[in-house]
C-alpha positions in Angstrom: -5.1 33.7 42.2 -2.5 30.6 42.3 -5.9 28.7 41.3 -6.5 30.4 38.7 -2.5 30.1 37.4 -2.8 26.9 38.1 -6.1 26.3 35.6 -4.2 28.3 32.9 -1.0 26.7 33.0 -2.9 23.2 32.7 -5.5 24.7 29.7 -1.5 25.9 28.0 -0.3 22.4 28.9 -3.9 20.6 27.3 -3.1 22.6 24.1 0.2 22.0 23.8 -0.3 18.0 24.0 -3.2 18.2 22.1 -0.3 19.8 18.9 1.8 17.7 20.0 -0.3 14.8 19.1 -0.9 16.2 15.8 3.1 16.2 15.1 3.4 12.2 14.9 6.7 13.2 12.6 8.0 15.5 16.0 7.3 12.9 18.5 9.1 10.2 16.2 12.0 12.6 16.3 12.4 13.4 19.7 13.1 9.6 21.1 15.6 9.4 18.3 18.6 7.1 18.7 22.1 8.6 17.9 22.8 5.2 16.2 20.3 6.2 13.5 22.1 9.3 12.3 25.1 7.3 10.3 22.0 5.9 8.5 19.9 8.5 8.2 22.8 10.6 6.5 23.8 8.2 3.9 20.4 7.1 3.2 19.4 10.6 3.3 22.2 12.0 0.9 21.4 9.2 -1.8 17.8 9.7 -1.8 19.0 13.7 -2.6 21.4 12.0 -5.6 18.4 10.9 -7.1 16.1 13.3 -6.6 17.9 16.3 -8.1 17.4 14.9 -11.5 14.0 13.2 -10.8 12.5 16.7 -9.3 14.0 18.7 -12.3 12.4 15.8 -14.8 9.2 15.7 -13.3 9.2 19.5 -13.3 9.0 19.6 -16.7 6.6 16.9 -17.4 4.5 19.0 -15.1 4.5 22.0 -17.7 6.6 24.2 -15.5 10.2 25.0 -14.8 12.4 22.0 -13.9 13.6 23.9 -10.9 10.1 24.0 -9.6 10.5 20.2 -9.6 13.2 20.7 -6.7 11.2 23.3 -4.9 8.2 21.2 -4.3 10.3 18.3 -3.5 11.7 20.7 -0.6 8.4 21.4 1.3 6.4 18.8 0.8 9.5 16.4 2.4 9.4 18.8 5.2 5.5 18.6 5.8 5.9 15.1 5.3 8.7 14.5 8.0 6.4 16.4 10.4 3.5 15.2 10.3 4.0 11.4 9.2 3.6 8.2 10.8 5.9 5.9 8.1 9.5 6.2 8.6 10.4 5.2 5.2 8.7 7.0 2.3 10.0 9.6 0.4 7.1 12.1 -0.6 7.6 14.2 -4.1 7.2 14.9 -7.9 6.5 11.7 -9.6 5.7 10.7 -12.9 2.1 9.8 -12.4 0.5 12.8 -10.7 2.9 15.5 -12.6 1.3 13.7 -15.6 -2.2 14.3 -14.7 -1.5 17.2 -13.5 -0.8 18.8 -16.7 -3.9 17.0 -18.0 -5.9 18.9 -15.9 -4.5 22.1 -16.2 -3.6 22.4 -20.0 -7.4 22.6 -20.9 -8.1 25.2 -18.5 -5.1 27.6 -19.3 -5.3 27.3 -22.8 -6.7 30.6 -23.0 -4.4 32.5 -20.6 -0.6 30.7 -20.6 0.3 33.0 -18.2 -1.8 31.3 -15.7 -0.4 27.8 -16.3 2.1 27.9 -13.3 -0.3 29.9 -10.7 -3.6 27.0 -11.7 -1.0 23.9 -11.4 0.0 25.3 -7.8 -3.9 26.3 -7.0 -4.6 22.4 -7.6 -2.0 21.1 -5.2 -3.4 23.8 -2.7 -6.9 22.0 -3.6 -5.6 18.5 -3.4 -4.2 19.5 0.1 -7.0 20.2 1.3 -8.9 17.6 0.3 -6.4 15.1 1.6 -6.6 17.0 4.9 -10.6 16.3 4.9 -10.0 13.1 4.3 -7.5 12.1 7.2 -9.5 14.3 9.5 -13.1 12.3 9.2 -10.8 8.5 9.0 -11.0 7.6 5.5 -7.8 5.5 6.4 -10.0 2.5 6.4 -9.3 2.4 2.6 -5.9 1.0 3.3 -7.6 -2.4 5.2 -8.8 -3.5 1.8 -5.3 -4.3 0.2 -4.7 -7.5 1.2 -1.6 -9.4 1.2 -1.5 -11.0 -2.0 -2.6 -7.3 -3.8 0.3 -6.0 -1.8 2.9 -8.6 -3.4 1.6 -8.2 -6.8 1.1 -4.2 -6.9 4.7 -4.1 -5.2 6.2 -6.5 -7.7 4.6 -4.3 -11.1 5.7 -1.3 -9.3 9.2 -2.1 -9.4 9.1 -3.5 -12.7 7.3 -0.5 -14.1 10.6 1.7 -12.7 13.2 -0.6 -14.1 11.0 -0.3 -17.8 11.1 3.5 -17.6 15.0 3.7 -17.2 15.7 1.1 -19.8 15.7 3.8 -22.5 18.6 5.8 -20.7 20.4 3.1 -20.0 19.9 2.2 -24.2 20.4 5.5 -25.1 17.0 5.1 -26.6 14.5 8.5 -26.5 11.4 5.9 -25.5 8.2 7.6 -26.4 5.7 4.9 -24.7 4.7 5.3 -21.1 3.2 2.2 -20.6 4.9 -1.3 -19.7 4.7 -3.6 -22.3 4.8 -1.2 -24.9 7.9 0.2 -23.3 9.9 -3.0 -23.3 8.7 -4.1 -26.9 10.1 -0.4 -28.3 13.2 -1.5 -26.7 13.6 -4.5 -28.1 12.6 -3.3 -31.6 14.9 -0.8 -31.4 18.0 -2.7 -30.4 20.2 -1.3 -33.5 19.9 1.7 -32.2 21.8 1.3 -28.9 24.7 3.8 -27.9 26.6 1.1 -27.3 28.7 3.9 -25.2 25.6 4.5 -22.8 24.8 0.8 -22.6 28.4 0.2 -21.5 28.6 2.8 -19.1 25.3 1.7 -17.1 26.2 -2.2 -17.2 29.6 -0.9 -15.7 27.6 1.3 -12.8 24.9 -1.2 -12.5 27.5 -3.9 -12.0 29.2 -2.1 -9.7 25.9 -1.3 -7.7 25.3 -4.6 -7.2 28.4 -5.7 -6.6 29.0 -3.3 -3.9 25.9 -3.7 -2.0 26.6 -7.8 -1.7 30.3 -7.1 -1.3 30.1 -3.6 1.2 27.0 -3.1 2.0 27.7 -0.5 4.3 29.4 1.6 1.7 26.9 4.6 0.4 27.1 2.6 -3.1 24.9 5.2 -5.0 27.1 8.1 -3.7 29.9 6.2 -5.3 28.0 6.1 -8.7 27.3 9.8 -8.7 30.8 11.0 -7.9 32.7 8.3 -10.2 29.9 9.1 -13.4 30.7 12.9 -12.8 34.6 12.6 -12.8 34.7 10.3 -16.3 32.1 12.3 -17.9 33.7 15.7 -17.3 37.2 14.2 -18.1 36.5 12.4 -21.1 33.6 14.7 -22.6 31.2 12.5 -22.7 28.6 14.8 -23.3 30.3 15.2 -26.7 29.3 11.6 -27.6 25.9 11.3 -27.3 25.7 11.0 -23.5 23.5 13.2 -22.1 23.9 14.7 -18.9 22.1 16.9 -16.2 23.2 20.5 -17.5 23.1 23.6 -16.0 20.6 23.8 -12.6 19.5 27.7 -11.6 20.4 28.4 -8.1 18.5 29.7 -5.1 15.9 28.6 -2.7 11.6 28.9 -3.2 10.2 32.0 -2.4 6.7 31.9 -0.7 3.4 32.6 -3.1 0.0 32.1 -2.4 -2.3 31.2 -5.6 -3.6 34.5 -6.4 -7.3 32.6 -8.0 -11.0 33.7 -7.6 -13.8 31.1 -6.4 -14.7 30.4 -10.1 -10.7 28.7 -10.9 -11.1 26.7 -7.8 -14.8 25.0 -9.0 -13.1 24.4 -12.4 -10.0 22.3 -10.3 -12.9 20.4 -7.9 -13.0 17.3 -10.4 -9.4 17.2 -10.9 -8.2 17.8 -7.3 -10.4 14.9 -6.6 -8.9 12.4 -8.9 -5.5 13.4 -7.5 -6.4 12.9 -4.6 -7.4 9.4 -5.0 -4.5 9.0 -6.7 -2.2 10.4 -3.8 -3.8 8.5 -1.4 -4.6 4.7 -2.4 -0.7 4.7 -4.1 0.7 6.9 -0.4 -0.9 4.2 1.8 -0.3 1.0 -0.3 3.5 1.9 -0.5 3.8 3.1 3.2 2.0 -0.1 4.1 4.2 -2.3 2.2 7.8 -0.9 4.1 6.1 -0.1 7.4 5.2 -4.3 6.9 8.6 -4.9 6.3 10.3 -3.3 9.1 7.1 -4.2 11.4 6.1 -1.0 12.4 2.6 0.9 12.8 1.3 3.1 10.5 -1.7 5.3 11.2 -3.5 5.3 7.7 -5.7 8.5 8.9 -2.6 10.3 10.0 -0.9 9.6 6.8 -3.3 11.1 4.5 -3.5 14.7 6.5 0.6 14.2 6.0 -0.5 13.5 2.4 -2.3 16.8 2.5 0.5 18.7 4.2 2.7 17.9 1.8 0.7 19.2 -1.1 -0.3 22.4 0.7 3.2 22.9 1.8 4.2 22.7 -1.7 1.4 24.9 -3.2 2.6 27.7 -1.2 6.3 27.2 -2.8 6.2 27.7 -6.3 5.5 24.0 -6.3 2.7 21.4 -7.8 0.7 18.0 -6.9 3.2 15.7 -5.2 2.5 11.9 -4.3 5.3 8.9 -2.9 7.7 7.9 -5.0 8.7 4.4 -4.8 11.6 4.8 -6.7 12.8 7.3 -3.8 11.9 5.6 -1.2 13.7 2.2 -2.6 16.8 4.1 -2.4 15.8 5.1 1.4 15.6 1.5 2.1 18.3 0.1 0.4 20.4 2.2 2.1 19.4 1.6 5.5 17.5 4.8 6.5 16.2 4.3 9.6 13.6 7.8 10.3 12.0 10.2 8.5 15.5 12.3 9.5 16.6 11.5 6.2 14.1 13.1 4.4 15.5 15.8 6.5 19.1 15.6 5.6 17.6 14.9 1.9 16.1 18.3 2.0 19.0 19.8 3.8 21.2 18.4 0.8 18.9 19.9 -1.8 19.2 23.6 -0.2 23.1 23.4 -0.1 23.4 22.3 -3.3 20.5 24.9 -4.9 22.6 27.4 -3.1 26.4 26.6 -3.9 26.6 23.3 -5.4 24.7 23.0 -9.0 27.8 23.7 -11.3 29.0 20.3 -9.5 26.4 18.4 -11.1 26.4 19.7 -14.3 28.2 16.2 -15.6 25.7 14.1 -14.0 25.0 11.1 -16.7 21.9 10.3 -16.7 22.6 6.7 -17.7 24.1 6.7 -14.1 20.7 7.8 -12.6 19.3 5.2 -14.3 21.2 2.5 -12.8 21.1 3.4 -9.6 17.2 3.8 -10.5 17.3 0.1 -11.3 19.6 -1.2 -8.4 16.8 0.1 -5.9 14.1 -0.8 -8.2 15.8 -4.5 -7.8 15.4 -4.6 -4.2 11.6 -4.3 -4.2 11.3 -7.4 -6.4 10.3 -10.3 -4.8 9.3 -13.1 -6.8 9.3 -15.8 -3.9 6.7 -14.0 -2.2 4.3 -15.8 -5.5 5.5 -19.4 -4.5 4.9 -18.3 -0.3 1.4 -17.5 -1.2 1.0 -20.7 -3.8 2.2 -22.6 -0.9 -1.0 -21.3 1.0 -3.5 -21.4 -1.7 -3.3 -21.2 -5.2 -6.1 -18.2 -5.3 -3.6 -16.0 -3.6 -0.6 -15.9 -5.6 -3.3 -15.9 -8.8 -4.6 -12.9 -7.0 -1.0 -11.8 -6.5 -0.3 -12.3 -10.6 -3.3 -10.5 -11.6 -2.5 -7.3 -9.5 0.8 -7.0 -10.9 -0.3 -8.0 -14.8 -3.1 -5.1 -14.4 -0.4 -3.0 -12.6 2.2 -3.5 -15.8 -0.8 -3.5 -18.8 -2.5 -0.7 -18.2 -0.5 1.6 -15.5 -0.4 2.3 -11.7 -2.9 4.9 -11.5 -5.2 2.3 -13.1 -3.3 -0.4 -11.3 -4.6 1.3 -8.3 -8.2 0.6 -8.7 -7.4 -2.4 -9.7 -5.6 -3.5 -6.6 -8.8 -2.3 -4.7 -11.0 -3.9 -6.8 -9.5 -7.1 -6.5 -9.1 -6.8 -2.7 -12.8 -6.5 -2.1 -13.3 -9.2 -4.4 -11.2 -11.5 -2.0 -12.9 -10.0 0.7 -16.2 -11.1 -0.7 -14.9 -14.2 -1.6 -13.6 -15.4 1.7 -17.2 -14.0 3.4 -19.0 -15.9 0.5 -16.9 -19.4 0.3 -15.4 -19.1 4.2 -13.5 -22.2 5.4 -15.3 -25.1 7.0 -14.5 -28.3 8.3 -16.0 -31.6 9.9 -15.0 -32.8 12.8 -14.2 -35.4 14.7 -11.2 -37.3 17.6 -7.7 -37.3 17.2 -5.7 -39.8 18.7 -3.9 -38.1 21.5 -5.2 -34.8 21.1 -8.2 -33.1 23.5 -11.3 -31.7 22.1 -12.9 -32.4 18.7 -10.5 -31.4 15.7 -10.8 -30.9 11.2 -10.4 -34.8 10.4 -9.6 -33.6 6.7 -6.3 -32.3 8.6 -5.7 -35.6 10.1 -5.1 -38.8 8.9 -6.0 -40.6 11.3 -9.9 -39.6 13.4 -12.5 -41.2 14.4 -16.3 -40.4 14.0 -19.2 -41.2 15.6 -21.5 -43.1 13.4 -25.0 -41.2 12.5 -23.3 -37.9 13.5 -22.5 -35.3 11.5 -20.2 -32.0 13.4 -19.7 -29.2 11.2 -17.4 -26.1 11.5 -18.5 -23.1 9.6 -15.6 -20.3 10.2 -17.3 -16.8 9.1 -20.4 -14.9 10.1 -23.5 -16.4 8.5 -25.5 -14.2 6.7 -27.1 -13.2 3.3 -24.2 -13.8 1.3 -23.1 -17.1 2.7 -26.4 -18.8 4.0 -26.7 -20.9 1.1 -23.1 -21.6 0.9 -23.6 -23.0 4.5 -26.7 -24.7 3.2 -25.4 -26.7 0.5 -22.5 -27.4 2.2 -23.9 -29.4 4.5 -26.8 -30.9 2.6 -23.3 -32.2 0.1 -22.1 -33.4 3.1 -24.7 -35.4 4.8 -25.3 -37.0 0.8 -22.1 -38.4 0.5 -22.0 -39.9 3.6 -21.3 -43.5 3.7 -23.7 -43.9 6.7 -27.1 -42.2 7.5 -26.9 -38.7 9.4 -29.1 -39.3 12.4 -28.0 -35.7 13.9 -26.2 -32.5 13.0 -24.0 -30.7 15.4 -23.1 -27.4 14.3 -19.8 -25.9 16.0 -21.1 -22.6 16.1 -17.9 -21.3 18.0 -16.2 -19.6 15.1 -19.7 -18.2 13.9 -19.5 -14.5 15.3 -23.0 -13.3 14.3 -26.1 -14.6 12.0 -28.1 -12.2 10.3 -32.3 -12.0 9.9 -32.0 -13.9 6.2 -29.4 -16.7 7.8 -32.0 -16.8 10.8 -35.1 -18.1 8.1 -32.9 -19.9 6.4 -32.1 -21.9 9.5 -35.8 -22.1 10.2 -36.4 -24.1 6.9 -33.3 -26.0 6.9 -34.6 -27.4 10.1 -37.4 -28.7 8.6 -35.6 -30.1 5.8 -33.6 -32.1 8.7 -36.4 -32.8 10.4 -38.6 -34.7 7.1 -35.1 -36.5 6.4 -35.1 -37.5 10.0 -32.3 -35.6 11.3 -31.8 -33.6 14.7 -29.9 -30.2 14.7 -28.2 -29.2 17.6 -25.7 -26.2 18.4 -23.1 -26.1 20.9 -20.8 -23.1 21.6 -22.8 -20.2 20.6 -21.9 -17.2 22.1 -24.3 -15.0 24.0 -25.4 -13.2 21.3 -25.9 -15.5 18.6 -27.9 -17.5 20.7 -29.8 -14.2 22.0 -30.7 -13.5 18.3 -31.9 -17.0 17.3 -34.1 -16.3 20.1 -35.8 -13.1 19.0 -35.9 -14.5 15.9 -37.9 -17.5 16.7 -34.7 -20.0 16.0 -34.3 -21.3 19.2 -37.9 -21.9 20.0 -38.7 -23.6 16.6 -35.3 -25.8 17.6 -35.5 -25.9 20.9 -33.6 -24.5 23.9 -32.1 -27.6 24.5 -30.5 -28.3 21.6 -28.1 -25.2 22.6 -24.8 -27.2 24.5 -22.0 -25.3 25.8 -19.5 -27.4 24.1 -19.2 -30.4 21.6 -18.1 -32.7 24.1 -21.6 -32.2 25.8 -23.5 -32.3 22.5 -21.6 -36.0 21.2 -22.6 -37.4 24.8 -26.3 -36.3 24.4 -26.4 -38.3 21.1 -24.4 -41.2 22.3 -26.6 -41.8 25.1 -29.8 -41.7 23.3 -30.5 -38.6 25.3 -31.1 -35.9 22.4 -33.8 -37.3 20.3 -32.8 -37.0 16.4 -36.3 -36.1 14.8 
């Protein structure tokens, strides 16, 4: 009987540790530091300043009630802080997937209106699962193909993307493009139409922003912002010259509603819950990358797209719709110092007091002061020295990093997205395609056989000819390799009487790099050149073997090292041809 206890107890205890695992937010959470919670609160309570009139914006953009802007804000942040790995990102409404949200569903309840709000919420129950699929069979890979230089330039348009879109409050300009360039040029041609009373008022807040955060950077500057804009624009009327303000914000918290659909509605939503989901997930992992890089942390890229999911379920069953990351959100996190995914917490906590007591307080919100705060955060993500870092490496990286954020800016971020993708793989293929080589040869006072292109000083052995190929050889670089060497051995100013190839930092070779050795060898051979290979590893030199590499070369052209290789030549032990 105490066996049998015993066996259940440790089945409960399996169970529980197997949920446990599945709570990355929880775990996060329960080795939290009380040192965090000043920062968590303030960072917290500022990302909830900006979110009230973002959520209510969005809301509308979306086709439904502003307020159903704040309730899936609510849930999704919740999901999010439970069951996420990044301790940064703020998850809600944004512009983008509210946009294409209504795009999907406008067509299909143009017939029934009614339906409008129950089909937006059925698609972010249909993007939530989706997600969840996703994460579940490790479609996280997807994150390992933004490389560096796509992360600089996407970050980079990102931010200047949010600064464009606040520039018309901050004008007092209704701007009706959505797009970058387009943006900035209606700006400018509109310049006469400035409320000079707007503009003033958000160069004073922005100023004050920015001078806050280099002069008190511990001071919740944004907080400030939001109480001081309140005070002058309720005791000097503002609102009754031309500043527009927040207004009047229903009270009360989301009720719980399943999406009352048949099997038909949910087909119809497939196509669209799809391209949300792409959406959701390349822009979710490319900004959760980007701050769990700055404040070296791991992410789990698998784990973040079932939180993804979450989040969108979460908010289908709240009167909500599609929600994604918002940078501009989780800028404000980081500028203020949050430390966890608490803050998201105390962001959510926020929200509910004030739904519940507080929304006649924010009735004389300016929104020229949301705007700058907008911008102050947006500010912080900019970071054009990164371009001259990766210059100062090679020049195709920061072009790589310019072209990311120029396709971010022309033609959007959803767009931008692919892009960023597209351009990663590129690289990818590029460096597998044009890998780095080298020749080698001794440096004065250094061990071992080095790149003399890296020194100024080597010394070669005459007739011999060591080559460094760094990459796999296969299809797509074999003739690379090729010509490489054949350049090499040309411009020579002696003879090649032997070719060493380091094949140390050559992992694997593939079946058309195998034949392609095979004839290059009898190139060498007609041109009176020996081949030789030293520091294969075990299964490189296992697969020349059943490939018939190593018996048309011969075993013992295989050395162990370089050192071995050079003495075979120098004492007329290896025969060249």
């Amino acid at each position: 009987m105490e066996k049998k206890n015993r066996a259940k107890q440790s089945r409960f205890t399996n169970v529980l540790q197997s949920v446990w695992s599945q709570l990355p937010g929880l775990q996060l959470l329960r080795h939290y530091q009380p040192g965090w919670l000043r920062f968590d609160i303030v960072a917290g309570l500022s990302v909830c300043a900006i979110l009230i009139p973002q959520g209510m914006a969005y809301g509308s953009l979306a086709g439904v009630q502003p307020v159903n802007g704040l309730y899936a804000a609510m849930t999704a942040m919740i999901a999010y802080a439970v069951f996420a790995t990044s301790k940064h990102m703020m998850i809600g409404p944004e512009a983008s997937t509210a946009v294409i949200a209504a795009g999907i569903i406008a067509p299909l309840a143009a017939l029934e209106p009614g339906r409008y709000a129950m089909l937006l919420t059925a698609l972010a129950l249909l993007t939530g699962l989706i997600l969840v699929l996703a994460g579940t069979i490790k479609l996280g890979f997807i994150a390992d193909f933004l490389s560096k230089p796509v992360l600089v330039g996407y970050l980079n348009g990102v931010a200047l993307i949010i600064i464009a879109g606040q520039l018309g409050k901050l004008f007092g300009l209704n701007i009706k493009s959505s797009l970058f360039f387009p943006q900035i040029w209606e700006v400018i041609s509109r310049l006469g139409e400035t409320n000079l009373l707007a503009l003033g008022l958000g160069a004073f807040f922005l100023g004050l922003l920015f001078f806050m955060k280099f002069k008190w950077p511990r001071v919740p500057a944004s907080l400030v912002v939001v109480i001081m804009s309140i005070i002058i624009t309720s005791a000097l009327r503002l609102d009754m010259q031309g500043i527009s303000i927040l207004g009047l914000i229903p009270a009360g918290l989301p009720a719980f509603q399943f999406p009352q659909l048949n099997i038909n509605d949910f087909q119809l939503l497939v196509p669209g819950a799809l391209s949300l989901a792409v959406l959701i997930l390349s822009d979710g992992l490319l900004t959760a990358q980007v701050f769990a890089a700055q404040h070296k942390y791991q992410l789990d890229a698998n784990r973040e797209i079932i939180a993804f999911g979450m989040n969108n379920l979460a908010a289908s069953l709240f009167q909500g719709f599609p929600v994604g990351s918002s940078q501009s959100r989780t800028a404000v996190n980081n500028s203020a110092h949050g430390r966890t995914q608490a803050s998201a917490l105390v962001a959510v906590l926020s929200l509910a007091i004030v739904l519940l007591w507080l929304t006649p307080l924010l009735y004389f919100l300016p929104g020229v002061a949301l705007a700058a705060i907008i911008i102050s955060a947006a500010s912080g993500l900019l970071n054009f020295k990164a371009f001259g870092e990766l210059y100062s490496v090679r020049k195709e990286y920061a072009l790589l990093a310019i072209i990311t954020m120029l396709g971010v800016l022309a033609i959007g971020l959803l767009a931008g997205i692919m892009i960023a993708v597209v351009f990663s793989l590129l690289h990818l293929v590029v460096l597998i395609t044009r890998p780095h080589d080298a020749v080698l040869g001794r440096v004065e006072g250094l061990d071992g056989y080095h790149d003399i292109r890296a020194n100024e000083v080597s010394e070669t052995v005459p007739g011999l000819l060591i080559y460094r190929f760094e990459a796999q050889l296969m299809f797509a670089n074999c003739g690379y390799f090729r010509s490489r060497i054949e350049n090499l051995i040309a411009a020579g100013e002696l003879p090649v009487k032997c070719l060493i190839i380091d094949a140390e930092s050559i992992p694997s070779v593939d079946i058309t790099a195998a034949e392609m050795l095979k004839l290059f060898y009898s190139q060498l051979q007609e041109q009176g050149i020996g081949l030789v290979l030293a520091r294969a590893n075990a299964s490189t030199r296992c697969f020349l073997s059943d490939t018939g590499v190593t018996q048309l070369i011969g075993s013992d052209r295989f050395f162990p090292s370089i050192r071995t290789a050079v003495h075979a030549f120098t004492s007329g032990q290896l025969e060249t041809s």
